[in-house]
N, C-alpha and C positions, 0 to 999 in steps of 0.2 A: 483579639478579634473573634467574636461568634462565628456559630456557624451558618451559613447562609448558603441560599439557593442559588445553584446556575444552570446556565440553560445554555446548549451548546447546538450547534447543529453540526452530528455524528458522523460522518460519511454519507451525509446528502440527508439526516434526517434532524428534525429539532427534537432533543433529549434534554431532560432535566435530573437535576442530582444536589442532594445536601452535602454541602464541601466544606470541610472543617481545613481552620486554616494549614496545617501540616498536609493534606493533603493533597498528590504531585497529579499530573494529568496521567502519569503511567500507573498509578495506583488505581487512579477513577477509570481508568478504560478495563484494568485486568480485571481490578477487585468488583467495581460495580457493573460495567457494562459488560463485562467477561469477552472482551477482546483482547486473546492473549499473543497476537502477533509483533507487536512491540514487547522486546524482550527487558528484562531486569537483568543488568550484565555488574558493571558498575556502582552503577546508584550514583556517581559524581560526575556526571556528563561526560568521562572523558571516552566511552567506548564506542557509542552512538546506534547503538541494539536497538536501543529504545525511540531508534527517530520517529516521527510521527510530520507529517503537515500541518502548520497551525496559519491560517488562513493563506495559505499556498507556501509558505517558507517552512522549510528543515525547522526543527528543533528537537531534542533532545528531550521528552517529556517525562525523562526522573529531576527536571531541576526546573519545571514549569508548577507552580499552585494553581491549581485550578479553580481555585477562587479567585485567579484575576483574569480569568480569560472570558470572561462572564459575555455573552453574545459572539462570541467568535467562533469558524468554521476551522472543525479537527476531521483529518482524512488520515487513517491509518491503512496500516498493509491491505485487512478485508475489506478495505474499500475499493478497491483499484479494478477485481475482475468483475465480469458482468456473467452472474451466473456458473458455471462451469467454465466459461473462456476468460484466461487469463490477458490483461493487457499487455501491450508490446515489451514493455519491461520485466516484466513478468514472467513471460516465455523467451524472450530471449536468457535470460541466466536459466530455465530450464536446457534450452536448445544449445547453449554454450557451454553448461555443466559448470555455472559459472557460483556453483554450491557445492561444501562438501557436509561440513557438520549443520550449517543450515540457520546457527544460531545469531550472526549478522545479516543475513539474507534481508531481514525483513526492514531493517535500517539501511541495507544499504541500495536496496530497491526504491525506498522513499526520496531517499536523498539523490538520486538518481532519475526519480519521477519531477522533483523539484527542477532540476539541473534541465530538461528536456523540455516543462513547461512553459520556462521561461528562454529558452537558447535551442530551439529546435536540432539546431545545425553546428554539436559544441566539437569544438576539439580535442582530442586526447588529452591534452594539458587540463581541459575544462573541467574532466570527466576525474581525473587525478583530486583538481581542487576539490570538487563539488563531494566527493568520499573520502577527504582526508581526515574528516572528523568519523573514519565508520572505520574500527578494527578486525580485519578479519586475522584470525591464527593459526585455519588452517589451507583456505584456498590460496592464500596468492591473489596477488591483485591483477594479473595479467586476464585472467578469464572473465573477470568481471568489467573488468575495462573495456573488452571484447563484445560482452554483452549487453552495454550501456550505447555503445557506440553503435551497435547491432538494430539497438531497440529505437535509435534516432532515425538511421536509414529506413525503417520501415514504418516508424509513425510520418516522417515526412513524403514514404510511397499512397500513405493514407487518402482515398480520396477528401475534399475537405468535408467536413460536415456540415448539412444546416440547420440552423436554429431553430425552423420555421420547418424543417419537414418531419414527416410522422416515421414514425418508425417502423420498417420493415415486417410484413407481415410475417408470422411463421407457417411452414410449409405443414399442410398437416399429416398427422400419422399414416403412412399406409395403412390399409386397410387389409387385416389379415383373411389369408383363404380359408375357407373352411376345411374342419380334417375332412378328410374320406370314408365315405359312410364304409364299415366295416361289413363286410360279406358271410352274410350265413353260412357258416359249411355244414 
């Protein structure tokens, strides 16, 4: 199989890329689009560093070719905050210290933004299943569990959003005083 072109829409944007068939979705986000938040732990699915969203569902993107996802929606780690604010999931394994060496984090944030998508209101058991594919070796699963669970109470205190309304204007800069004229002595 040659190599051919795909076109993806990136964390909300449409990207294109020549994808040779060896070519996995974790290679094409590090190497080409240099999104290095999906981590390379493994390389055989079994650690789940490298989670990613591929049109809203978990997967594992060292064992996805990117030459068959050709039109499909990928949301990685930097897609999730909006600017400097991190999403609920997000900040709660901040707020929960639910990281230590950092290098699952980003997989198991995903799989976890998956899990909340689709089950607003999951239970611990949910929260167990939905990261059983994500190894962490040095947090412990109890914090993260904490902060998944953390991350659902507060997207569901969320007022709802609407589709149809504009978004919030930003407040602007104050306006700085001027210094004080400096006094002839």
């Amino acid at each position: 199989m040659p190599s051919r072109i795909v076109t993806l829409k990136l964390n909300g944007t449409e990207r294109e890329l020549i994808a040779r068939p060896s070519t996995t979705l974790l290679n094409a986000l590090r190497e080409t689009f240099g999104l290095m938040g999906a981590k390379r732990g493994c390389a055989q699915g079994g650690c789940g560093s490298c989670t990613v969203l591929l049109d809203g569902r978990p997967v594992v993107s060292c064992l996805v070719p990117v030459a068959t996802i050709d039109g499909s929606a990928v949301e990685t780690i930097e897609g999730l905050a909006d600017g400097d604010r991190l999403d609920e999931v997000q900040q709660a394994f901040v707020d929960l210290f639910a990281t230590q060496c950092g290098f699952c984090t980003p997989g198991m944030i995903m799989s976890a933004t998956a899990l909340l998508n689709r089950k607003p209101d999951p239970t611990r058991q949910d929260v167990t299943e939905a990261i059983c594919g994500n190894v962490c070796r040095c947090t412990g699963y109890e914090p993260i569990i904490a902060a998944v669970l953390t991350a659902a109470e507060r997207r569901r205190a969320l007022p709802p959003a609407s589709a149809n309304a504009p978004a919030p204007a930003k407040a602007p800069a104050p306006a700085k005083a001027p210094a004080p004229a400096k006094a002839d002595v």
